[in-house]
Residue frames as a rotation matrix with the C-alpha (Angstrom) as fourth column:
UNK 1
-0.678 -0.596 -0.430 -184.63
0.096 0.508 -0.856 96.33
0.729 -0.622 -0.287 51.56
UNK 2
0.625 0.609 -0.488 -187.06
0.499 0.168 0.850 95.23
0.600 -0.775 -0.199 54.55
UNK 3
0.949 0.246 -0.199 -184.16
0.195 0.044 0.980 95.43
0.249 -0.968 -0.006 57.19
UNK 4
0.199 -0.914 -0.354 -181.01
-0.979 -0.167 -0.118 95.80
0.049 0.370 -0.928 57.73
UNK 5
-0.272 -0.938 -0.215 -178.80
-0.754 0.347 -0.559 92.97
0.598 0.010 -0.801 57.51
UNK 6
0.359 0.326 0.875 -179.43
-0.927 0.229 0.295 90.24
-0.105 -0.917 0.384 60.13
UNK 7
-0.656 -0.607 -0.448 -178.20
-0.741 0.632 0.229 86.74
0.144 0.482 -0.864 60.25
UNK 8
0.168 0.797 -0.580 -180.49
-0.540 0.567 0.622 83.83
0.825 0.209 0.526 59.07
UNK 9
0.355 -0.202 -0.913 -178.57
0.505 0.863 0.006 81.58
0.786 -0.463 0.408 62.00
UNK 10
0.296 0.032 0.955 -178.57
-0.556 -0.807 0.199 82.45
0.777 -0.590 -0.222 65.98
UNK 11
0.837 0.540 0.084 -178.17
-0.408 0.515 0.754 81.77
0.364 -0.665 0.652 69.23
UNK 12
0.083 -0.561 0.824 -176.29
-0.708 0.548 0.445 79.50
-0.701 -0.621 -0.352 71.33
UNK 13
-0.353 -0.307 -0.884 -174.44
-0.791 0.602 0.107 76.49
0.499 0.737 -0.456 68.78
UNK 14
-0.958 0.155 0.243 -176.79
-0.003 0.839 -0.544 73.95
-0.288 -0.521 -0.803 71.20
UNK 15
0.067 0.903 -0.425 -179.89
0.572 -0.384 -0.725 76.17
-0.818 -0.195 -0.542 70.91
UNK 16
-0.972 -0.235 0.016 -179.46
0.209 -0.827 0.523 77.75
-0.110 0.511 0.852 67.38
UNK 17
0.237 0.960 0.146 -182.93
0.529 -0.002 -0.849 79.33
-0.815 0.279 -0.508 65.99
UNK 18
-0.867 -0.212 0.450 -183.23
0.485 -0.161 0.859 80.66
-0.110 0.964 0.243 62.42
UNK 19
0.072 0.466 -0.882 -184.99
0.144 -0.880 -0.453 83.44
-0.987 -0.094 -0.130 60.95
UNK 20
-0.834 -0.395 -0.385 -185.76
-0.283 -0.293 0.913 83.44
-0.473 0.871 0.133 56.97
UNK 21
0.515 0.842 -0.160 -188.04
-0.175 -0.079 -0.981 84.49
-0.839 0.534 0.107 54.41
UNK 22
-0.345 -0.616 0.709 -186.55
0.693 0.342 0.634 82.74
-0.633 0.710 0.309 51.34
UNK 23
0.462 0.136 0.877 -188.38
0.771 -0.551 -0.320 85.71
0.439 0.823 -0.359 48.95
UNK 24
0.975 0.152 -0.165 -186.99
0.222 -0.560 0.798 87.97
0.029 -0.814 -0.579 51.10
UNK 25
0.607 -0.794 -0.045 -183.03
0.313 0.186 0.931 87.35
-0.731 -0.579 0.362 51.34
UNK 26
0.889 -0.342 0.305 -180.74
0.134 -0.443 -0.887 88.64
0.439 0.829 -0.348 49.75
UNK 27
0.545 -0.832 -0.102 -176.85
0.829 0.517 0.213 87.30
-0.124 -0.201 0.972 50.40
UNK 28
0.939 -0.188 -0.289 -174.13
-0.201 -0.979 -0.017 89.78
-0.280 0.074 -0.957 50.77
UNK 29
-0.091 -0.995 -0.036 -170.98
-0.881 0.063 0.469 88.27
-0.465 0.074 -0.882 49.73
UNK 30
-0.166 -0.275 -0.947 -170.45
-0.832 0.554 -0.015 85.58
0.529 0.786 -0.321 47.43
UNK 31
-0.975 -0.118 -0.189 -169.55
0.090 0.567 -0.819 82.82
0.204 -0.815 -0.542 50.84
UNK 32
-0.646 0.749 0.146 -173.03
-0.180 0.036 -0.983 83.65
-0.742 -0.661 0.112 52.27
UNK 33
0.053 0.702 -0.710 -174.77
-0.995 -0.020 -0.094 83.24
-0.080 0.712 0.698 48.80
UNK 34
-0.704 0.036 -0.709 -173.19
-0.128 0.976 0.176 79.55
0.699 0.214 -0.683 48.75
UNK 35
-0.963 -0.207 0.173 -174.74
-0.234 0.318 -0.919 79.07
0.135 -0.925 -0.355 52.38
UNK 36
-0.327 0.914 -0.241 -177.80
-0.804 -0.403 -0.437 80.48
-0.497 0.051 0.866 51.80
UNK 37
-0.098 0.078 -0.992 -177.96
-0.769 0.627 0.125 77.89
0.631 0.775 -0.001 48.73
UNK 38
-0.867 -0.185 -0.462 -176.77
0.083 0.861 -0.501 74.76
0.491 -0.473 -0.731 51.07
UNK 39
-0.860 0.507 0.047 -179.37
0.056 0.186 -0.981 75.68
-0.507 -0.841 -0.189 53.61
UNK 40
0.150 0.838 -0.525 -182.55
-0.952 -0.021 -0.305 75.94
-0.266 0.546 0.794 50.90
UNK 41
-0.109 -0.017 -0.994 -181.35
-0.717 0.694 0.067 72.54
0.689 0.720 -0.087 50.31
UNK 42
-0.994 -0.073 -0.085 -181.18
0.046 0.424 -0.904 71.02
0.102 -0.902 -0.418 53.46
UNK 43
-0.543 0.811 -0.217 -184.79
-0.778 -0.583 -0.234 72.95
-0.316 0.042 0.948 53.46
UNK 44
0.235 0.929 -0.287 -186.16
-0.951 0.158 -0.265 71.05
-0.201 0.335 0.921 50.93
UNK 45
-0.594 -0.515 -0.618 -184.12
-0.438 0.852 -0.288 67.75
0.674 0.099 -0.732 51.46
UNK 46
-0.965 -0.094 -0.243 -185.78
0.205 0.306 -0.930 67.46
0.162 -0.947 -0.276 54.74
UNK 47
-0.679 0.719 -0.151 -189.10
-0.732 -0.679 0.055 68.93
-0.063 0.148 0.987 54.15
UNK 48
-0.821 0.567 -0.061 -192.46
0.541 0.809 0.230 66.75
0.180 0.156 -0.971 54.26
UNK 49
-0.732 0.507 0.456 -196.05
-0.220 -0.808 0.546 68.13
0.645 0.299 0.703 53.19
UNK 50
-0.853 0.494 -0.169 -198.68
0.054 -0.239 -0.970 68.76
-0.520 -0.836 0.177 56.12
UNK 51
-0.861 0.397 0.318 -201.92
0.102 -0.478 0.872 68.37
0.498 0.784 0.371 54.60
UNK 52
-0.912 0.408 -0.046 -205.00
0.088 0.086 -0.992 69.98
-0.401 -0.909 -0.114 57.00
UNK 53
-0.226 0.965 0.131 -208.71
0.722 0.076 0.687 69.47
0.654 0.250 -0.714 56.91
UNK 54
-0.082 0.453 0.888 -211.18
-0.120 -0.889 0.443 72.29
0.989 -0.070 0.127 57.63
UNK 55
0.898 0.439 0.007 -211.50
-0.098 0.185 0.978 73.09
0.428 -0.879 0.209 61.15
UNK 56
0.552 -0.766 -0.330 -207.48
0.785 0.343 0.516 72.08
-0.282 -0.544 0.790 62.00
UNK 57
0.890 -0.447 0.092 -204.80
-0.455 -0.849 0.271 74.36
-0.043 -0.283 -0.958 62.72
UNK 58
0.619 -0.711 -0.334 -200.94
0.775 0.621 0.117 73.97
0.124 -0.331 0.935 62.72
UNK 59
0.955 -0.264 0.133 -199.02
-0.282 -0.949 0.141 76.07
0.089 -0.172 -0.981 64.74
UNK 60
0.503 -0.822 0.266 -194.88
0.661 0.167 -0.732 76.71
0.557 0.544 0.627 63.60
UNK 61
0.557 -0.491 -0.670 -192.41
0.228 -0.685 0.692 78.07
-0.799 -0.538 -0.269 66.08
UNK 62
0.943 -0.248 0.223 -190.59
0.090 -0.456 -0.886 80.52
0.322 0.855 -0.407 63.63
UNK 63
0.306 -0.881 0.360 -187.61
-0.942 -0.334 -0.015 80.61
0.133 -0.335 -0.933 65.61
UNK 64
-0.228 -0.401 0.887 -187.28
-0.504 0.828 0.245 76.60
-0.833 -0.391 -0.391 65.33
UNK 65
-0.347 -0.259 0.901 -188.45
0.685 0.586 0.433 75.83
-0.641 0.767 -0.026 62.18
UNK 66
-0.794 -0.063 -0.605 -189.27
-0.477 -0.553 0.684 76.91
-0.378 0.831 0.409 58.47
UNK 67
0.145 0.901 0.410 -192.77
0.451 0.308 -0.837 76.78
-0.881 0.306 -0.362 56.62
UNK 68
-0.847 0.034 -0.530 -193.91
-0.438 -0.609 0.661 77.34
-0.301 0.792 0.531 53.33
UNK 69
0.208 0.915 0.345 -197.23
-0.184 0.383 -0.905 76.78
-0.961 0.125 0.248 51.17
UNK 70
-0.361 -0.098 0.927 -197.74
0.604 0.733 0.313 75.29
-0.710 0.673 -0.206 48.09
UNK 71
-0.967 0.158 -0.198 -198.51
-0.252 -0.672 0.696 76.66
-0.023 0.724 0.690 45.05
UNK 72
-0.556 0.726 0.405 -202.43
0.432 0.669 -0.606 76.39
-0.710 -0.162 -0.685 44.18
UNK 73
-0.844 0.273 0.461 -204.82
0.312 -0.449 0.837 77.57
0.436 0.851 0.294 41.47
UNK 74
-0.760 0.630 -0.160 -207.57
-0.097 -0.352 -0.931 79.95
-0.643 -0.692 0.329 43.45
UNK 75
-0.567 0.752 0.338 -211.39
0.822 0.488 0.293 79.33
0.055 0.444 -0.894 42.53
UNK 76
-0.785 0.573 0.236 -212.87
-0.619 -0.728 -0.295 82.53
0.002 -0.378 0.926 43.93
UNK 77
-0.141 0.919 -0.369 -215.84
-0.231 0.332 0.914 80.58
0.963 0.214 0.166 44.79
UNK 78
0.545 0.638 0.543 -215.63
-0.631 -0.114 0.767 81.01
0.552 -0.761 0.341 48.81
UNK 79
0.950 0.208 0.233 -213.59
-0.309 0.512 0.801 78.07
0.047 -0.833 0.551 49.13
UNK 80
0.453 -0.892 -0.011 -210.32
-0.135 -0.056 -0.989 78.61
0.881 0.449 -0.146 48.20
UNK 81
0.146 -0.680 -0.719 -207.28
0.898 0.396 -0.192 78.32
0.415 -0.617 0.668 51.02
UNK 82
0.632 0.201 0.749 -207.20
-0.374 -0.767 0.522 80.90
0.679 -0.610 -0.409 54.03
UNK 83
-0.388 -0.831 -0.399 -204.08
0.507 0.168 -0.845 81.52
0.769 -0.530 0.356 55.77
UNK 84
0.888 0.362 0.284 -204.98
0.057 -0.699 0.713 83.21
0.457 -0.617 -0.641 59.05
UNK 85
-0.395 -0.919 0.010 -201.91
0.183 -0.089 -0.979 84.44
0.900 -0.385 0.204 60.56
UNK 86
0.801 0.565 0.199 -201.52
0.078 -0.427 0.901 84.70
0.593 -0.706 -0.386 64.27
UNK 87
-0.077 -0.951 0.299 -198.53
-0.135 -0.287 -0.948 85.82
0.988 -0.113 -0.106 66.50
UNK 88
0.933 0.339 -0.124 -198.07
0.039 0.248 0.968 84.31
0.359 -0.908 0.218 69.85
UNK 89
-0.256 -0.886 0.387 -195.02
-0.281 -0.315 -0.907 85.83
0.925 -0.341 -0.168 72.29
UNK 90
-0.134 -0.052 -0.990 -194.17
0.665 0.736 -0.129 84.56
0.735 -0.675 -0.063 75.85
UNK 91
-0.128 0.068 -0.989 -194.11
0.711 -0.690 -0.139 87.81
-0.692 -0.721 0.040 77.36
UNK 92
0.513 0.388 0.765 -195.32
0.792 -0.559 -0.248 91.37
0.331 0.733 -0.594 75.99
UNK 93
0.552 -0.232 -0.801 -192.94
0.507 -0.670 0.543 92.92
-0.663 -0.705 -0.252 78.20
UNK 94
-0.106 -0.850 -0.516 -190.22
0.544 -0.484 0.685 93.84
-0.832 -0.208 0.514 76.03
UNK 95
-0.738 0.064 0.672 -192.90
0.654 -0.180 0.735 95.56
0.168 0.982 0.091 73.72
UNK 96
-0.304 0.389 -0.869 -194.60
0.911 -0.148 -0.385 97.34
-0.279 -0.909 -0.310 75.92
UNK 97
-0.608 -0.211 -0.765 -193.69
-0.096 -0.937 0.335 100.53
-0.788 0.277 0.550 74.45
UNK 98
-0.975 0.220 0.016 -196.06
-0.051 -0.294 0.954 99.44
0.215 0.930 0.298 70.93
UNK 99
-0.585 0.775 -0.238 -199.61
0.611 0.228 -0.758 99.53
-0.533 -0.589 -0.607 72.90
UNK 100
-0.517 0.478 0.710 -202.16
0.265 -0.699 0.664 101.26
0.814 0.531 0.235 71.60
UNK 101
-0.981 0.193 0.030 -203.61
-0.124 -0.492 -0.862 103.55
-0.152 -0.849 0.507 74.75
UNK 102
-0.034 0.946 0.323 -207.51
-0.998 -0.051 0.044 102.78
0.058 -0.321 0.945 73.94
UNK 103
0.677 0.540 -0.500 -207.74
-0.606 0.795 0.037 99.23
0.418 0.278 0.865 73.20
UNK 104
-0.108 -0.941 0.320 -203.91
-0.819 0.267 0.508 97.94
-0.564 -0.207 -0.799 74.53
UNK 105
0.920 0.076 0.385 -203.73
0.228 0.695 -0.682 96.10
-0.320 0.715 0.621 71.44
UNK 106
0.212 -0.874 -0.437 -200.14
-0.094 -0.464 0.881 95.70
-0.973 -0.145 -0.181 70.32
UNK 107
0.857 0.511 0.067 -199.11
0.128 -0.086 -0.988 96.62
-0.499 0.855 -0.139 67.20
UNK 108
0.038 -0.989 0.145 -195.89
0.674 0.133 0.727 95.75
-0.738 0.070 0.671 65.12
């Protein structure tokens, strides 16, 4: 178990936002296992592939929508796909507390 609990759907019912790693989940009750199901469909009913050329970027509010990558066969020859992850927060206030005191680099 990553976490405890948590629910995949938040928020205000105008303003919901959603939160889910589909390898990750793991229903707790029979009712939330259908849901879980309904939404991965909806997922991939609604889905449409993004395909980027070197040099381009595409950046995914996680709290508004859901990403995934394709499957691919790696070459090891340099030029395979390269995910760079990068985390971007409106304010660092209410993390304040994970600085690191030489560098004030936060750290999760």
């Amino acid at each position: 178990m990553l976490s405890d609990p948590v629910p995949v759907i938040s928020g205000a019912v105008d303003y919901p936002e959603i939160a889910i790693s589909a390898n990750g989940v793991y229903p707790l009750t029979r009712g939330a296992a259908t849901a879980f199901g309904e939404l991965q469909d909806a997922c991939r009913a609604t889905a449409h592939t993004v395909c980027l050329e070197p040099g381009q970027a595409l950046l995914v509010n996680n709290r508004k929508g859901v990403h995934a990558r394709s499957e691919f066969v790696a070459r090891h020859d340099g030029r395979d796909r390269w995910l760079q992850r990068a985390y971007v927060r409106r304010s660092l206030w209410n993390i304040r507390y994970r600085v690191t005191p030489g560098d004030r680099r936060v750290h999760y």
